[in-house]
C-alpha positions in Angstrom: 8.4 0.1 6.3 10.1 3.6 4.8 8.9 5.3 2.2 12.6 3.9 0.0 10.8 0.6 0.4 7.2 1.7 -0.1 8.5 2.8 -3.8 10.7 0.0 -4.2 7.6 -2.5 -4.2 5.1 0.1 -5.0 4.5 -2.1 -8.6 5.1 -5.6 -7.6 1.8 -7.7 -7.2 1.2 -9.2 -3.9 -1.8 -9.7 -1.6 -2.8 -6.5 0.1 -5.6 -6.4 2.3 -7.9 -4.1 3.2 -11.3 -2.9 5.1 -12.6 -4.5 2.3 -11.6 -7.7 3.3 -9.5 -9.9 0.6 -11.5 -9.1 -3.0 -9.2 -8.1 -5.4 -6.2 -9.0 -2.4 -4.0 -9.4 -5.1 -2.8 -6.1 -6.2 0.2 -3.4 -6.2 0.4 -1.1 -3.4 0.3 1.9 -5.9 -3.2 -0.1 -6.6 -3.9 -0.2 -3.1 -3.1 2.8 -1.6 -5.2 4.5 -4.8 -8.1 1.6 -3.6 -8.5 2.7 -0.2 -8.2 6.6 -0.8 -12.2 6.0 -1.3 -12.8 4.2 2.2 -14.3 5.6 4.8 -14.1 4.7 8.5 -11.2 2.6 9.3 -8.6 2.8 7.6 -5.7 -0.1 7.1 -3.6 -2.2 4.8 -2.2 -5.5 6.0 -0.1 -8.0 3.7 1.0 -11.4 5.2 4.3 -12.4 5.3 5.6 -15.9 3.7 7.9 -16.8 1.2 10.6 -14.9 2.9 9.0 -11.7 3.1 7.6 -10.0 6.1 4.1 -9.1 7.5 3.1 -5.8 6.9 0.4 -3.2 9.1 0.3 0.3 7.7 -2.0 2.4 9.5 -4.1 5.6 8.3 -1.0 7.4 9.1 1.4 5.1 7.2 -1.2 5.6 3.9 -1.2 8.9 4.0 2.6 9.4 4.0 3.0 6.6 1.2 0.7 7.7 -0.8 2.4 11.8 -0.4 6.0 9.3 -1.2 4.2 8.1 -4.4 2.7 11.1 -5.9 6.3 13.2 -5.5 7.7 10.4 -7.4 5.3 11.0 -9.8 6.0 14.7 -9.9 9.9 14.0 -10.7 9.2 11.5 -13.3 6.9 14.0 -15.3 
């Protein structure tokens, strides 16, 4: 996934898992990525694919540049 489609669904619900397992699955990846800034150890989002969309991994590394994607968007829009 780029960071054009990390801001494209950034604020569409879907199920987004985490370290966390799958409470509160259901959730933005705005939500998400702000979710697991607080986790410690492993690090990892996963969302299944189905309904015509893919499956997703984003690793510690993928996070970080999201969430950096997200917060420059942010920037512009204030």
């Amino acid at each position: 996934m780029t960071e054009a489609e990390a801001l494209e669904i950034a604020d569409t619900p879907d199920w987004w898992m985490g370290p966390d397992g799958a409470r509160d699955a259901m959730r933005t990846l705005r939500a998400a990525l702000g979710d697991i800034a607080t986790h410690t150890g492993r690090v990892f989002l996963f969302r299944p694919g189905g309904f015509g969309a893919p499956a997703v991994w984003l690793s510690a590394e993928d996070i970080e540049r999201f969430r950096a994607a997200l917060e420059t968007e942010a920037e512009r829009a204030a």
